[in-house]
N, CA, C and O of each residue as an XYZ file, in Angstrom:
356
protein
N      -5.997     14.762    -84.907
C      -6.945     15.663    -84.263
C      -8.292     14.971    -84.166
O      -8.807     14.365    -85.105
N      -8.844     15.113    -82.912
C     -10.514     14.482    -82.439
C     -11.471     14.743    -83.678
O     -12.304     13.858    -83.873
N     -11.476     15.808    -84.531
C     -12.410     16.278    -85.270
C     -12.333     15.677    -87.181
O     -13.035     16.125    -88.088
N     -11.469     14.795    -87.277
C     -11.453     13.904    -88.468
C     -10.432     14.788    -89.134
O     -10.746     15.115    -90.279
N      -9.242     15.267    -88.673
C      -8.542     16.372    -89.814
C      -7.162     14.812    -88.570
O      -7.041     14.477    -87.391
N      -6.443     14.403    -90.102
C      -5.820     13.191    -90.160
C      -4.568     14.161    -90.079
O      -4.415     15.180    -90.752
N      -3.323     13.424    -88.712
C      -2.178     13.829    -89.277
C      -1.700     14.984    -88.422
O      -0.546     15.214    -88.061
N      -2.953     15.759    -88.132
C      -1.995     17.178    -87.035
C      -2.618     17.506    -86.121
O      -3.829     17.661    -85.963
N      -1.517     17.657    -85.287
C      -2.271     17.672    -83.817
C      -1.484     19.049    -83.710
O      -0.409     19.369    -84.218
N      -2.513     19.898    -82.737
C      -2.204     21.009    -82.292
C      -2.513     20.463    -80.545
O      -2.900     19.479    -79.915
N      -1.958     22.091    -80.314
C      -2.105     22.338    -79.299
C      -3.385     22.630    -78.237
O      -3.408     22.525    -77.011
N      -4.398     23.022    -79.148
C      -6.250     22.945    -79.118
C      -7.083     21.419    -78.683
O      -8.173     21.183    -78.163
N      -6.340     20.853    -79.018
C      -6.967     19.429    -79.456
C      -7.981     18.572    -77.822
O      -8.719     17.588    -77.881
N      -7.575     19.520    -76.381
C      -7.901     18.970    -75.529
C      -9.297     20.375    -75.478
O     -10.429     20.139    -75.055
N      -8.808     21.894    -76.055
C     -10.088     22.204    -75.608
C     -10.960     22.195    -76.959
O     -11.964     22.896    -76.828
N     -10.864     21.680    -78.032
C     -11.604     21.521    -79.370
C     -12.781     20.422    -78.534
O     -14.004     20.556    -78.522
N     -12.072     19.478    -77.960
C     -12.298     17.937    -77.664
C     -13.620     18.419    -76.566
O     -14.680     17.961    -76.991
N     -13.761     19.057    -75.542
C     -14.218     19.982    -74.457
C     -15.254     20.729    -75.309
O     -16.383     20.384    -74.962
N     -15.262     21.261    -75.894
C     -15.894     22.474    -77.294
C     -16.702     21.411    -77.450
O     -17.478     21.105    -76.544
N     -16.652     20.862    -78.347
C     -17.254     19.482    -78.865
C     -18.096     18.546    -78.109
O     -19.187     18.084    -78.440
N     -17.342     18.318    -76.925
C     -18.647     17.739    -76.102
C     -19.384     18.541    -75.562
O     -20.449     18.015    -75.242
N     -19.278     20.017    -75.203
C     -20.320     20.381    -74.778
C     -21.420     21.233    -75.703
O     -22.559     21.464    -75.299
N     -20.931     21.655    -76.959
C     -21.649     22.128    -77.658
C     -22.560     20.719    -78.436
O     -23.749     20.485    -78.215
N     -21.856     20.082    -79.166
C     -22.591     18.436    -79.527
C     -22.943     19.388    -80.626
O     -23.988     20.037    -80.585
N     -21.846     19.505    -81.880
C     -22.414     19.946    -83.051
C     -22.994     19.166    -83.761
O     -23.685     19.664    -84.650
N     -22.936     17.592    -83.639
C     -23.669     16.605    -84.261
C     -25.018     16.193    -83.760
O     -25.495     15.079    -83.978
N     -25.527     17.007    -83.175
C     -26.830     16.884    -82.322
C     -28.058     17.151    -83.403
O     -27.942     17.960    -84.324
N     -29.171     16.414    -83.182
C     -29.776     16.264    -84.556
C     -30.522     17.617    -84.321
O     -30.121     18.300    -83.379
N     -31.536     18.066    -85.054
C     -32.307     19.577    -84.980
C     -33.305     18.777    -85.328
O     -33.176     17.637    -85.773
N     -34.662     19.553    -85.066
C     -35.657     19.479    -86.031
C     -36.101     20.012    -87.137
O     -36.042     21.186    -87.505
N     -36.577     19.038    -87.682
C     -36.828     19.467    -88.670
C     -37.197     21.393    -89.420
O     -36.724     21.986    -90.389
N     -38.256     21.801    -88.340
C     -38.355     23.027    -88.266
C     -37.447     24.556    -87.951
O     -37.557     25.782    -87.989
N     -36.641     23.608    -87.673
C     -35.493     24.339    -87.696
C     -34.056     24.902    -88.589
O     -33.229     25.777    -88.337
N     -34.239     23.831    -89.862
C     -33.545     23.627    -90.812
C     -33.112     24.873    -91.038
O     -32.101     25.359    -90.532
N     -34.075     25.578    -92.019
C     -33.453     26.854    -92.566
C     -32.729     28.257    -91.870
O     -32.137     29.201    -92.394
N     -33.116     27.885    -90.215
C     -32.481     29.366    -89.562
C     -31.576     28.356    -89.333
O     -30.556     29.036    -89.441
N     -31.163     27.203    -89.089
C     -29.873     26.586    -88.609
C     -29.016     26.860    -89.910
O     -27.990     27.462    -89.594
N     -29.102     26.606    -91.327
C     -28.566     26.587    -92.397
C     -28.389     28.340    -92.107
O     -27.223     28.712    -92.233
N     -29.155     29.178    -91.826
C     -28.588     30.642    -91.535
C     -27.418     31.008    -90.641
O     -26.646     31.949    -90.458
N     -27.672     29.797    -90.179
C     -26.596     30.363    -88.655
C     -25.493     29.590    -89.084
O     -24.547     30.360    -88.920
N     -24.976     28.366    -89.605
C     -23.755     28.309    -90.655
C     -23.289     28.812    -91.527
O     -22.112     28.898    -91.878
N     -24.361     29.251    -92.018
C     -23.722     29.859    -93.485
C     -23.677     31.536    -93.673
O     -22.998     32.158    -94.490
N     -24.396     31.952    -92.895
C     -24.563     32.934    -93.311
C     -24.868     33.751    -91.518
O     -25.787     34.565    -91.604
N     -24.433     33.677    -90.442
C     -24.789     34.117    -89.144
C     -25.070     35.764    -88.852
O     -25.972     36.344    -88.247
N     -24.390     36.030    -89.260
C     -24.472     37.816    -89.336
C     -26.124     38.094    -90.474
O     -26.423     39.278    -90.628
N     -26.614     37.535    -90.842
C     -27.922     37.546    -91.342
C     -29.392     37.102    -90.484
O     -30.571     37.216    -90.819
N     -28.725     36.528    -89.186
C     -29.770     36.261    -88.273
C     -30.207     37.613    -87.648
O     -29.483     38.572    -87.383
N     -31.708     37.469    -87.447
C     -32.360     38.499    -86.842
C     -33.077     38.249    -85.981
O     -33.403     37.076    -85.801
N     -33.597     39.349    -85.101
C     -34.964     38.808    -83.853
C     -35.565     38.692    -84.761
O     -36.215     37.738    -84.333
N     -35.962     38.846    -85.757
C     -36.904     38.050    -86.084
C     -37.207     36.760    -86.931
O     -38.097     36.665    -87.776
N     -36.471     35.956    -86.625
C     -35.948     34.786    -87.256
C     -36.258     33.881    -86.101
O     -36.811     32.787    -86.217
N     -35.786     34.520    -84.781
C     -35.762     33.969    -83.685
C     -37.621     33.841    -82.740
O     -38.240     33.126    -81.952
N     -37.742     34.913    -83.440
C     -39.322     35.051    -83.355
C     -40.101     34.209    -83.772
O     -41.015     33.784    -83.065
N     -39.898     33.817    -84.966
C     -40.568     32.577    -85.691
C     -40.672     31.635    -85.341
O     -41.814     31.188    -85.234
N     -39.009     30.446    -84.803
C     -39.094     29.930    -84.080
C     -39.989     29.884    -82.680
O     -40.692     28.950    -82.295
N     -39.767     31.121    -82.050
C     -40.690     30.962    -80.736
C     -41.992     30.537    -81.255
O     -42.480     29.413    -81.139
N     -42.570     31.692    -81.918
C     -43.777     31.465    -82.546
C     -44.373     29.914    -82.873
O     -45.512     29.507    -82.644
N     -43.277     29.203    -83.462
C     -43.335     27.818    -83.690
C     -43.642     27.093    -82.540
O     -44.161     26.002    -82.778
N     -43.486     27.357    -81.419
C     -43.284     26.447    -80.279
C     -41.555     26.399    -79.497
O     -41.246     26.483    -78.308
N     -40.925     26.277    -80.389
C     -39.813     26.303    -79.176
C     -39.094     27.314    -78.434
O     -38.990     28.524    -78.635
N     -38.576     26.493    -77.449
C     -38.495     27.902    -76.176
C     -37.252     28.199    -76.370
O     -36.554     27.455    -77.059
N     -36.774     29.278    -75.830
C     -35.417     30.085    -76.152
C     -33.934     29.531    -75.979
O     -32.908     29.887    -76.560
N     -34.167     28.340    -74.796
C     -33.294     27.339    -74.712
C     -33.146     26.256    -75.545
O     -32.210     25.503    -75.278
N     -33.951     25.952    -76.636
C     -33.859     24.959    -77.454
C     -33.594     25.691    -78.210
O     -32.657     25.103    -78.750
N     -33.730     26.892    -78.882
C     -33.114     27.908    -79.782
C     -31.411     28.267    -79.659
O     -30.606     28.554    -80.545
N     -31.251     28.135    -78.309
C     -30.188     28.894    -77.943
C     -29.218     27.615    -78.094
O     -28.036     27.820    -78.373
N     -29.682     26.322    -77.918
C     -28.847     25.175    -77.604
C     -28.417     24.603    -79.203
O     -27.399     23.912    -79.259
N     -29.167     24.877    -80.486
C     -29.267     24.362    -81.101
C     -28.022     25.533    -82.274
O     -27.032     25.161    -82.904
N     -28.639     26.987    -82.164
C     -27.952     27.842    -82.461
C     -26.345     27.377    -82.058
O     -25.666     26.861    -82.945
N     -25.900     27.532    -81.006
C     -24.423     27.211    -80.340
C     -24.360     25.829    -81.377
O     -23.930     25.951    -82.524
N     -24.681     24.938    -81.018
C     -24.461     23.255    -82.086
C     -24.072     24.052    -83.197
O     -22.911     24.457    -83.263
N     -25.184     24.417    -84.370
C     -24.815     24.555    -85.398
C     -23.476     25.833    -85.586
O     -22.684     25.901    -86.526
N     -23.540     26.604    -84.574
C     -22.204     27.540    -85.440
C     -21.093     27.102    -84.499
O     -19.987     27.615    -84.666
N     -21.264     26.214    -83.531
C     -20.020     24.787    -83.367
C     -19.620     24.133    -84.451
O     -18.481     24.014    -84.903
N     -20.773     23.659    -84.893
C     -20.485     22.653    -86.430
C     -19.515     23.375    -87.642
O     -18.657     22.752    -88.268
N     -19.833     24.809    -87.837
C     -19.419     25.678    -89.068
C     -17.896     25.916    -88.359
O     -16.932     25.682    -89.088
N     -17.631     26.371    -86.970
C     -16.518     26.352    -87.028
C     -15.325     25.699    -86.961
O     -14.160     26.069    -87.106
N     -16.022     24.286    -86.627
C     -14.794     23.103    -86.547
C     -14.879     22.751    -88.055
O     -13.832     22.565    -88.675
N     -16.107     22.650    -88.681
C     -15.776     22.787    -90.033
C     -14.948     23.447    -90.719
O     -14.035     22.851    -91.291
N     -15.035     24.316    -90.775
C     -14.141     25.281    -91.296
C     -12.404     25.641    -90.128
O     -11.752     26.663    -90.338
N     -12.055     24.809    -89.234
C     -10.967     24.965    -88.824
C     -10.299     23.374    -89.194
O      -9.156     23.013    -88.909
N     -11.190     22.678    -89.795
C     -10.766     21.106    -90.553
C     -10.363     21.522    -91.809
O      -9.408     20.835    -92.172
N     -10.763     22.568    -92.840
C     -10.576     22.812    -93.788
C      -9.236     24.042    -93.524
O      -8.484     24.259    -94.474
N      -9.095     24.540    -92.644
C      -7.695     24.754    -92.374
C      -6.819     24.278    -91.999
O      -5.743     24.777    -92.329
N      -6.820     23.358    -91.330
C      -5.753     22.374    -90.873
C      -5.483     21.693    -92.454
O      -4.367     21.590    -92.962
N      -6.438     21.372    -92.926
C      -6.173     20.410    -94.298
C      -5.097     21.120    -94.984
O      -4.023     20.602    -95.290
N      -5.376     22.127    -95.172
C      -4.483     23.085    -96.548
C      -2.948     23.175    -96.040
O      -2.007     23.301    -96.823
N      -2.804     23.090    -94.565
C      -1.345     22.903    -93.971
C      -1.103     21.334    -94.509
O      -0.108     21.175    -95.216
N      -1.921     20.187    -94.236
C      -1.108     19.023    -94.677
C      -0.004     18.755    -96.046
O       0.557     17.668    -96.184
């Protein structure tokens, strides 16, 4: 599989591959962004407008919010669908 899970290939693997390039969960953030990105992996159902507010407030615009948001809960879920594939090996 494209996403470092050794050994099994599904049937996903062309639109994971698609997923992946267009979200670009490895896309760097800024710095200022750390802790609502660490919200939006770990914990997403805890994001609020006003989290998103802050950010604006900060300077960035809703598309760099919105682009970065998608990356990171791209990242959590291929993460966490690597850690399912694993437990089948």
């Amino acid at each position: 599989m494209g996403d470092g899970t050794k050994g099994i290939v599904t049937r996903y693997d062309d639109l994971i591959a698609r997923l992946r390039a267009a979200a670009q969960p490895e896309r760097p953030a800024p710095p200022a962004m750390a802790r609502y990105l660490e919200k939006v992996r770990l914990h997403a159902y805890k994001v609020t407008n006003g989290d998103v507010e802050e950010l604006k407030a900060a300077g960035f615009t809703e598309d760099e919010i919105f682009e970065h948001t998608v990356s990171a809960a791209t990242a959590a879920g291929l993460e966490r669908l690597r850690a399912g594939l694993a437990t089948l090996q």
